[in-house]
C-alpha positions in Angstrom: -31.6 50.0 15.3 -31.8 48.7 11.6 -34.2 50.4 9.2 -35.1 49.2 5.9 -36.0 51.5 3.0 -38.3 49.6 0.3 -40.3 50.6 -3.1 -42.6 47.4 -2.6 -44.4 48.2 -5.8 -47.9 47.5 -4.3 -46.6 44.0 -3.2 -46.7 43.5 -7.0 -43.6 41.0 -7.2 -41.2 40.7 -10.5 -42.6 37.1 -11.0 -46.2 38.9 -11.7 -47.5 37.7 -8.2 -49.1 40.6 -5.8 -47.8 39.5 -2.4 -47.9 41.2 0.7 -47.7 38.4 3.1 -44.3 38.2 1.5 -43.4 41.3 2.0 -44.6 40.8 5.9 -42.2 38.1 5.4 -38.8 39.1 4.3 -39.6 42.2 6.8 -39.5 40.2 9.2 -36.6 38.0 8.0 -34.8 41.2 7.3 -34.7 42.0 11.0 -35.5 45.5 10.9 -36.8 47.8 13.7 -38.6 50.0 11.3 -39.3 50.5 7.6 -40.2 53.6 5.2 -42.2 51.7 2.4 -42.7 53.6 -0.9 -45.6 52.9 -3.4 -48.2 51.2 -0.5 -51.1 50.4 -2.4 -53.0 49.4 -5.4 -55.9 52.0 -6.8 -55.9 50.4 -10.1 -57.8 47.7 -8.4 -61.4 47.5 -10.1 -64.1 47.4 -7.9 -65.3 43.5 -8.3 -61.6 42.4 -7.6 -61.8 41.5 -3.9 -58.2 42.6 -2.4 -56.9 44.4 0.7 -58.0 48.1 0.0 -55.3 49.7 2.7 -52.6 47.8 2.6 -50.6 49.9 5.4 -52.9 48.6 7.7 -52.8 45.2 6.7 -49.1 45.4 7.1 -49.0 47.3 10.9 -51.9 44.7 11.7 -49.7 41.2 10.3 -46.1 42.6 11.6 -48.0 43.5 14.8 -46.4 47.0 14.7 -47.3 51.0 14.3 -47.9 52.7 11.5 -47.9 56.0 9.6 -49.5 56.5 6.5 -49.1 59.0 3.9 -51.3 58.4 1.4 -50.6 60.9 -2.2 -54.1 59.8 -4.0 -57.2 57.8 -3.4 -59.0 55.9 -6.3 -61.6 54.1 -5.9 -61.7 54.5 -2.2 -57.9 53.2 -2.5 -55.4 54.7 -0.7 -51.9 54.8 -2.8 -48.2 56.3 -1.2 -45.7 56.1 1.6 -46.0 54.1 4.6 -43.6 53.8 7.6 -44.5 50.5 9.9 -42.3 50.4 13.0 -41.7 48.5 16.5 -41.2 51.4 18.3 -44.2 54.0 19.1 -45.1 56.6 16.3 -45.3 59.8 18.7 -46.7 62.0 15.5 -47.0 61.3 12.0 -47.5 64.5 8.9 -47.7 64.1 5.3 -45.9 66.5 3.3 -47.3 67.4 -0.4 -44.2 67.1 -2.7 -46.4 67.3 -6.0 -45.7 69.6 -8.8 -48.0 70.2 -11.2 -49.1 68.3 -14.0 -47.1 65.3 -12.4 -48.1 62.5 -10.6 -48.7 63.0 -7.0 -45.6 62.4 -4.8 -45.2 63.2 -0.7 -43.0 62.9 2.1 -44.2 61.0 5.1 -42.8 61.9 8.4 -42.7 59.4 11.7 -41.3 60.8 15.4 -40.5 57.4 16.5 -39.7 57.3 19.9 -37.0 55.1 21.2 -35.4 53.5 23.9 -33.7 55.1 26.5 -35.5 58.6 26.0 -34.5 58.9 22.4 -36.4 60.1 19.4 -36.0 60.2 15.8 -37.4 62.1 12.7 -37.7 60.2 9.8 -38.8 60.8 6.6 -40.0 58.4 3.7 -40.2 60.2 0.4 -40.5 59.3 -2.9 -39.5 61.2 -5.2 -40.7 62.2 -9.2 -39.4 60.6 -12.4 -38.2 63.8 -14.6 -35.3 66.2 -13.5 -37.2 69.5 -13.2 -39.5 68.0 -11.1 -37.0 66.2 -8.8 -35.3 69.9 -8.1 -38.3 71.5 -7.5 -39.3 68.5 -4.3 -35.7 69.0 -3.3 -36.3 72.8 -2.6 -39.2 72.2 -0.8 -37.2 69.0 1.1 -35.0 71.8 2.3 -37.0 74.4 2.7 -38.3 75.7 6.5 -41.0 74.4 6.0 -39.4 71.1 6.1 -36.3 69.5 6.9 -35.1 73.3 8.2 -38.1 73.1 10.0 -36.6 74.7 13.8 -39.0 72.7 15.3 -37.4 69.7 14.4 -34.4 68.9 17.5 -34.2 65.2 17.3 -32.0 62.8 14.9 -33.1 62.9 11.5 -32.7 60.1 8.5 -33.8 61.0 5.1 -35.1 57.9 3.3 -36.6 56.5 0.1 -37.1 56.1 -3.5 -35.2 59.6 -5.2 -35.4 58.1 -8.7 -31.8 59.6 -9.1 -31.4 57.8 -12.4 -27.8 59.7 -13.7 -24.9 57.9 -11.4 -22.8 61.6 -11.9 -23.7 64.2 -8.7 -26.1 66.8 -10.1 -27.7 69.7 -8.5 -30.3 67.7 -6.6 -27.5 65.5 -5.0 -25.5 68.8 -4.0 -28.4 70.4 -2.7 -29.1 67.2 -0.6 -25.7 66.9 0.6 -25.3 70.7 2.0 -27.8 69.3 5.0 -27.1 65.4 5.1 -24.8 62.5 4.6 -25.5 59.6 1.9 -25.5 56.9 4.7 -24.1 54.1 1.7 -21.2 56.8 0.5 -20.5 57.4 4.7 -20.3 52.9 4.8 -18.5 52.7 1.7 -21.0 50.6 0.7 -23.1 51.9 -2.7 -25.0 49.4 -4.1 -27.6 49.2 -6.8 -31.2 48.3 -5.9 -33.0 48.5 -9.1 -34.3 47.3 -11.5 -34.2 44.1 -9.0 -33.0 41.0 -11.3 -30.5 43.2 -12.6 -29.5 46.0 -10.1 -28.0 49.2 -12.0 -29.0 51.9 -10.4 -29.0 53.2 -7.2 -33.0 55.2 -7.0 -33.4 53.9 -3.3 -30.9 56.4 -0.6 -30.7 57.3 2.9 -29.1 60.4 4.0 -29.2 61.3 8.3 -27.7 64.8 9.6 -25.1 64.9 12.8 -27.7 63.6 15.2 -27.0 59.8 13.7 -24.4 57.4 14.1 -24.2 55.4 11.0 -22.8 51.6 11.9 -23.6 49.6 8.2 -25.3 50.1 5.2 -26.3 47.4 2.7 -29.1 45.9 0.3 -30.5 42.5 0.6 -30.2 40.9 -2.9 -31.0 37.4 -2.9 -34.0 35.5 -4.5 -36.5 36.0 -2.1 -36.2 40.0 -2.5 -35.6 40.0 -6.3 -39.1 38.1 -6.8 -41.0 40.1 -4.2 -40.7 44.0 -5.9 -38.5 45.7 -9.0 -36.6 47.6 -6.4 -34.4 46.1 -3.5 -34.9 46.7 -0.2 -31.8 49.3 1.3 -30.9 48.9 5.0 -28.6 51.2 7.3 -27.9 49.8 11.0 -28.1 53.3 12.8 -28.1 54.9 16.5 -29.6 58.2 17.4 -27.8 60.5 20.0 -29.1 61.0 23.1 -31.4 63.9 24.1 -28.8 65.0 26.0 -25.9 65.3 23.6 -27.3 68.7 21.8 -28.8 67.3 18.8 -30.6 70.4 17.9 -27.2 72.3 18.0 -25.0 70.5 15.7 -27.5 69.6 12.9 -25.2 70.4 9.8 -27.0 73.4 8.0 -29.4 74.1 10.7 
């Protein structure tokens, strides 16, 4: 299956344009089978301004497919954070509070997809804050049991989304993160930078996946459809979850 990891800004496009039919579109070009979304949403949006006011709907309901919502705040009867829109059934769907205090709100969204052939799949779309201190703090709670170590928690996992990991040197954050997962770009020798989009330099947007997944590719779609459409490109990892029957829950690396 191919999933695409994307900060879609709102559907707010580099060229100043606020989009999401073209974001339905290149989706849907893209090919994938399901897609973590970060920033889904506009509450700026003034009242007399006559725009889509839940725009993960809108999305499931063009694309035709399920969705997940995880919204982190409401303004304006706007809902504003991390979507997950997939062709394959949404089984359960929880919202995790990543916010630390005096920040912005942030949350990880979590999808049990179910797949063909009996299997399943955890994912989780995050997005994480913009200052150091508060990245480690989200990163504790990513690992805590509450969380990823959740034991309740026996299918595949992926790990998806915006970290805003702005240094390019492994910090704490990135060891922490790799004691429990693999960086599905590092695993495909294929690190790319997917921001800011007209000039990629650094690499915010990551997947990481534990011994349940099979990794097959990794890439980001840069061309000038994408670089118009959102400052961040889209990431994409072509991936296949282990059967129920091939102990899953067993081998997860630092379960």
């Amino acid at each position: 299956m191919r999933l695409v990891s994307w900060n879609i800004r709102g559907g707010l496009g580099a060229d100043g344009r606020r989009d999401l039919e073209r974001v339905a579109a290149l989706l849907e070009t893209m090919r994938c089978d399901v897609a973590a979304l970060q920033e889904v949403g506009d509450p700026h949006k003034t009242a007399d301004q006559h725009e889509t006011a839940d725009h993960a709907s809108w999305l499931g309901r063009r694309l035709g497919w399920y969705v997940a919502y995880g919204p982190n705040l409401v303004l304006r009867g706007r809902p504003y954070g991390n979507a997950i829109v997939s062709r394959h059934p949404i089984a359960h769907a929880h919202n995790y509070d990543l916010s630390v205090a005096n920040r912005e709100p942030r949350g990880c969204l979590r999808a049990d997809l179910d797949l063909p052939g009996g299997r399943s799949l955890h994912l989780f779309d995050l997005h994480l804050g913009l200052s150091g201190g508060e990245r480690r703090r989200q990163a504790a709670m990513l690992l805590s049991a509450d969380l990823l170590r959740d034991t309740a928690l026996t299918a595949p996992m992926v790990v998806c989304g915006d970290f805003n990991l702005w240094s390019p040197l492994p910090g704490p954050i990135l060891r922490l993160l790799r004691t429990s997962l693999r960086d599905a770009a590092v695993e495909a020798r294929s690190r790319r930078a997917t921001w800011p989009s007209r000039l990629p330099l650094l690499r915010l947007d990551r997947a990481y996946y534990d011994d349940g997944v099979t990794v097959l590719g990794c890439g980001v779609v840069n061309d000038p459809r994408t670089r118009a459409a959102s400052d961040h490109l889209p990431l994409w990892v072509e991936l296949e979850a282990a059967a129920p029957a091939a102990g899953v829950a067993a081998s997860k690396t630092g379960a």
